[in-house]
Structure formats: C-alpha cells, structure tokens
C-alpha positions in Angstrom: -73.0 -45.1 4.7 -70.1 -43.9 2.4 -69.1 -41.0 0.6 -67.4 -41.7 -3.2 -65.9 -38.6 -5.2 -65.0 -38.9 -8.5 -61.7 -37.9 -9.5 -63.5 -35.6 -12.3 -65.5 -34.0 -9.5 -62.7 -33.9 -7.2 -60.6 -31.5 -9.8 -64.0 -29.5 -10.3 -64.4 -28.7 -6.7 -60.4 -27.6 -6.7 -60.5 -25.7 -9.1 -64.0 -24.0 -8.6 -63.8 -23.3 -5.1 -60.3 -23.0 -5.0 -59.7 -25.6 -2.3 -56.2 -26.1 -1.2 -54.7 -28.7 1.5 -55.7 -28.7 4.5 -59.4 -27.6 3.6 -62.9 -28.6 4.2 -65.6 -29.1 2.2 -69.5 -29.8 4.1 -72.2 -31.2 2.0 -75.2 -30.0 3.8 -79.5 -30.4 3.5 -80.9 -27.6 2.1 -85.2 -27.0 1.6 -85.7 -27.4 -2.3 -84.6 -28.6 -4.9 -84.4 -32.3 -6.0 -83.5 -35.5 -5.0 -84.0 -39.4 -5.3 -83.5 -39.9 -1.6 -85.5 -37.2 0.0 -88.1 -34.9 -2.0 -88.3 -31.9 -1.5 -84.5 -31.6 -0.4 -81.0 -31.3 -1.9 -77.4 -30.9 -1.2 -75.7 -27.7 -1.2 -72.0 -27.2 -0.3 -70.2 -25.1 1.9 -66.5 -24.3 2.6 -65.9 -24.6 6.6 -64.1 -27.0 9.0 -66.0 -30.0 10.1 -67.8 -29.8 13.7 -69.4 -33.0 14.4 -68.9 -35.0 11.1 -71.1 -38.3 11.0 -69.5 -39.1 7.4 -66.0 -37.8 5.6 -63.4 -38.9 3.1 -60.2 -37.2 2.3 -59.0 -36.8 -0.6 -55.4 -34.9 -1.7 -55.1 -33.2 1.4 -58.7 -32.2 1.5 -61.8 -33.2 3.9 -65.4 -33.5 2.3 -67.8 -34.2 4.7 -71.4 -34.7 6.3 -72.4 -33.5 9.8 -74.0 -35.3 12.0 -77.3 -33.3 11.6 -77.5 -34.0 8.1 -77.0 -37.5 8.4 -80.7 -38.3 8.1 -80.9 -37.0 4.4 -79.0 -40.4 3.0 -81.2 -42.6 4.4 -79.0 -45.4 5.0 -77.7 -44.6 1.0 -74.1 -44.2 0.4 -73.2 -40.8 -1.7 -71.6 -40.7 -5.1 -70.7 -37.5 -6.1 -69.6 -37.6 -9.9 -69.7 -35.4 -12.5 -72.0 -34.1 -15.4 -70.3 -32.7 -18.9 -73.4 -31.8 -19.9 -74.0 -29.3 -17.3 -70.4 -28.8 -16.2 -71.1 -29.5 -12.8 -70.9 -32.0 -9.6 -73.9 -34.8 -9.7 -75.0 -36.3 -6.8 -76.2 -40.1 -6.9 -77.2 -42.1 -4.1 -77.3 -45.8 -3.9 -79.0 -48.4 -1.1 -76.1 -49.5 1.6 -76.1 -53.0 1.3 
C-alpha cells in the first residue's frame, strides 16, 4: 500500500487547515459515508501526531498518515488523494496494489 497527494490537494490541506512544518495530518475510518473500497465507510481527517502509523508520506515538512488500526479500510489499495474543482475539495481514489 501507498499513499499519493496531489500537489493541488497538498496546497488545499495547507491552506485549509493551516498546516505548518513539522505537522501531522491522520486520515482515519469513519461509519458513513461513501466509498469504492469499503461501503458503508469513508475517510475523515484529523490534525494529531501519528501513534502507530501503518502508512505515511511527507510532504514539505508535513506527515499525512494512516494508523495501524485503519489499515484494513484500503484493502490492499493504494490511496490517491487529489483534488475536485468542482466541489473545491480533497477526493479520495483508491486503486488495486499490484
């Protein structure tokens, strides 16, 4: 499994959550919602240092990540997280790990 973020996403997570160096950023499982990998479930995110990351990538200073306990949502799928003009926000695509 990977993790891929767009630069365009990258510059929308900056800016919205105001992320500076030295920052974490957890994608976590959340009931609801909807998803190609896992119905029922989606991705929220969350501003907090890592614990027990299974999965992380960082990018200008910054950590985005997956714990260990929400390793199960990808399936064996890597994670692109790009992003949508139409709705001005972060989309989350997953594709098979080969």
């Amino acid at each position: 499994m990977n993790m891929f973020i767009s630069d365009e996403a990258r510059k929308w997570f900056e800016e919205e959550l105001m992320l500076e160096q030295g920052d974490s950023l957890r994608f976590f499982v959340k009931y609801g919602g909807c998803s190609s990998v896992q119905q029922g479930f989606s991705l929220g995110i969350h501003k907090e240092a890592p614990k027990d990351p299974t999965l992380s990538v960082e990018i200008n200073g910054i950590t985005y990540f997956i714990e260990h306990v929400d390793a199960w949502y990808l399936d064996d799928h890597d994670l692109y997280v790009n992003y949508d003009h139409d709705l001005e926000e972060p989309a989350y695509e997953y594709k098979k790990t080969s």
